[in-house]
N, C-alpha and C positions, 0 to 999 in steps of 0.2 A: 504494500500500500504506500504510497507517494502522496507527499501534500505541496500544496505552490505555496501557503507559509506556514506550514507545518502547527504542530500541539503548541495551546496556551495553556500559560500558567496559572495555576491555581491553586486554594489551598490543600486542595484535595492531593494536588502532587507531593509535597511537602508532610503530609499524614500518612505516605506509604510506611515509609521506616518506625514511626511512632506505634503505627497498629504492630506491624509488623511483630516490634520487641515487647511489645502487650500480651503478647500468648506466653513467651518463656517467664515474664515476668510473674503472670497467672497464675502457669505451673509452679512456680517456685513456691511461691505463697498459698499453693493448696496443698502442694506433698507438707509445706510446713502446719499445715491449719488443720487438715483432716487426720485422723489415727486411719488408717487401712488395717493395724493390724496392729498387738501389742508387743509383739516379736518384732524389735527393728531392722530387721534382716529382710522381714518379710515386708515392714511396711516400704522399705528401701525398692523391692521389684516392684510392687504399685504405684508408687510415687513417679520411677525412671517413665514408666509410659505414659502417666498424665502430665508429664514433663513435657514427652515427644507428640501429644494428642494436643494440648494447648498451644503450643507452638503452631502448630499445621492447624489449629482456629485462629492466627492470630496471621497467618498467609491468606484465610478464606476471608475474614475481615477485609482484610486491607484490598484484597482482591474486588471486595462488593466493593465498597465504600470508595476506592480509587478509581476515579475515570477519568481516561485524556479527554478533554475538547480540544475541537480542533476547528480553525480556520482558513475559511480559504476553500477551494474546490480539490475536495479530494476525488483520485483515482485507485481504483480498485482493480488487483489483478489476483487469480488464482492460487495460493502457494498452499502448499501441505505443510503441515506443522507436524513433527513429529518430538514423542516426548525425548528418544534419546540425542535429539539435537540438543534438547534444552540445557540438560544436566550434564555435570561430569562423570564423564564415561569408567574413567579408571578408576574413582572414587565406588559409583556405582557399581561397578563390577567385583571391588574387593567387597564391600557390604555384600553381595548377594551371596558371595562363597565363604564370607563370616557368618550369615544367618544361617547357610547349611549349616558348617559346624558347629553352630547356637543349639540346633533341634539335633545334630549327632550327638553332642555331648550329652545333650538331655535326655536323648532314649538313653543313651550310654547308663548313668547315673541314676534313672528310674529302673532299668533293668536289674540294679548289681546294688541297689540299697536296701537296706535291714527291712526285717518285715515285720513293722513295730506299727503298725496305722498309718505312719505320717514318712518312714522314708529316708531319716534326718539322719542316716549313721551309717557307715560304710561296716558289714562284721565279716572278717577275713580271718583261714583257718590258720591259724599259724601256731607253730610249735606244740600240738598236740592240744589247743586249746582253741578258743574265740577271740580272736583280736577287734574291739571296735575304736573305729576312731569317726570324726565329725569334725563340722558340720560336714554334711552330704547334701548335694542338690538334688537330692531324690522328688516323690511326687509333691511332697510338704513345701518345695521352694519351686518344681517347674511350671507348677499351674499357671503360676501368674507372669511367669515369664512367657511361655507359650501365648498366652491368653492376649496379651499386652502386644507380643511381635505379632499374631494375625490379626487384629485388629490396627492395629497400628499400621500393618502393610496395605491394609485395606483402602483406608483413610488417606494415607498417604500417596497411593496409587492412584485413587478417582481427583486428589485433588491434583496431580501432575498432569493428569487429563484437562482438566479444571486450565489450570495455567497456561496449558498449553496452547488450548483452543479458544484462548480469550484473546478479543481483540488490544491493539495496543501496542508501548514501546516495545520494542524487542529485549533491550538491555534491561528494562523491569521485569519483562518476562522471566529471564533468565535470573535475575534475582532472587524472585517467588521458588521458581525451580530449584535452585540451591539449597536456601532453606528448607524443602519440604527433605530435600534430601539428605540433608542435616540433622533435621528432627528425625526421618527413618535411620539413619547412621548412631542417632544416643539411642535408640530402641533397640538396635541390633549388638551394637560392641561394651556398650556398657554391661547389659547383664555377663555377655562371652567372657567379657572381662572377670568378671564376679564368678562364672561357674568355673570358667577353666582354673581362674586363682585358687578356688576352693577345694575342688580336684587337683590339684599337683600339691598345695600341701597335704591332703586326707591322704594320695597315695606313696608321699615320700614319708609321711610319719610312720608307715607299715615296716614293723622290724624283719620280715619274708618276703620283703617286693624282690632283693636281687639285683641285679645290671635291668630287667626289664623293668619294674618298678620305674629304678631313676633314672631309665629311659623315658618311660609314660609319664614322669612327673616333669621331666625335661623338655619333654612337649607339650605338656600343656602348661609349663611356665612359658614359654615363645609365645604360645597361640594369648596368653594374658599381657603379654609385652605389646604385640600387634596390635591385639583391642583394645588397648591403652592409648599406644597412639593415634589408632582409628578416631577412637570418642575423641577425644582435644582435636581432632583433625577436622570433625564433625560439628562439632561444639563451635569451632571460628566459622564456619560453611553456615551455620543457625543465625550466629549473634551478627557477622560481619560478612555475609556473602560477597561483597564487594571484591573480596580476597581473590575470590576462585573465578571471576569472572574472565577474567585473563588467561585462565587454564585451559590448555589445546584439549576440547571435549571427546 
């Protein structure tokens, strides 16, 4: 789309970024304000996703609420918009093969935890006895993880669609996109962070693990490393998209 003198300014332009940092803001002060749980481990995996869910309302705000006007005789021509244009590609693409390993670890860790009701204990046979150790991300902590990443990918999905088929700047476009992609990135690598951290110490504190052990504990201290940096990588893509705009998609 082409204009002979292009979008006027207004407040409305000027209130993207405000709505914008309104969602994490949100979130912040509702993981703070609400109990989700009295276990704060637990209430910590319900919190990361009303983190990443407010966030991705506070893209759909500014989304409503922001319209260019424009002056002047605009022309219209065909173009496809396509969502992996919008986003960063490489970013995108390590989140997706993080979220795998999110829901592997998690069958992982539902499969091989104690079978107490809730899941919370790794018991390994060792030395002619029962060895347990904890915490375990068994079913007790995956529910709300799981629960939070499909939802969250949901949300986060239709509203890339949302952005992408909205009329408009291109480089705001691509702003919105960031963000959204940003808040699916604290959804994804923050809990990975937390499962895998919490697996490599339960299985390096096992006095029978062996070289395989603190092999498996060795990997999934890396795979906690990676989604450490992911989240802070995600975190500036949320609060400061500006960043990533630059980035060859």
């Amino acid at each position: 789309m082409s204009d002979s003198l292009g979008a006027v300014k207004s407040w409305r332009s000027w209130a993207d970024a405000p709505l914008r940092w309104a969602g994490p803001v949100v979130g912040v002060g509702v993981g703070r304000g609400v109990t989700f749980s009295s276990d704060a481990d637990v209430h910590l995996l319900y919190a990361i996703p009303v983190f990443g869910l407010c966030s991705v309302a506070g893209v759909l705000l500014a989304d409503l609420v922001v319209h260019p006007r424009w002056r002047g005789v605009r022309e219209a021509v065909v173009v496809r918009r396509r969502v992996r244009d919008q986003i960063p590609r490489a970013l995108a693409g390590s989140l997706v093969v993080q979220a795998v390993f999110l829901v592997v670890l998690l069958g992982i860790a539902v499969g091989t935890a104690s079978a107490d009701g809730a899941g919370r204990a790794l018991v390994e046979s060792c030395q002619g006895g029962a060895y347990v150790t904890g915490p375990w991300p068994g079913p007790y902590y995956a529910w709300p993880v799981l629960g939070g990443l499909g939802v969250g990918s949901v949300v986060c999905g239709l509203t890339l669609r949302r952005v992408t088929a909205r009329a408009g700047e291109d480089e705001r476009r691509r702003v919105r996109a960031r963000v959204t992609v940003g808040a699916w990135g604290v959804l994804v690598a923050a809990p990975l962070f937390a499962v895998s951290s919490t697996m490599a110490v339960a299985v390096f504190s096992l006095p029978c693990g062996g070289w395989a052990g603190d092999l498996g504990a060795a990997g999934l201290a890396s795979v906690a490393f990676v989604s450490a940096m992911t989240a802070g990588w995600c975190l500036v893509a949320l609060l400061v998209p500006r960043v990533h705009i630059e980035e060859r998609p």
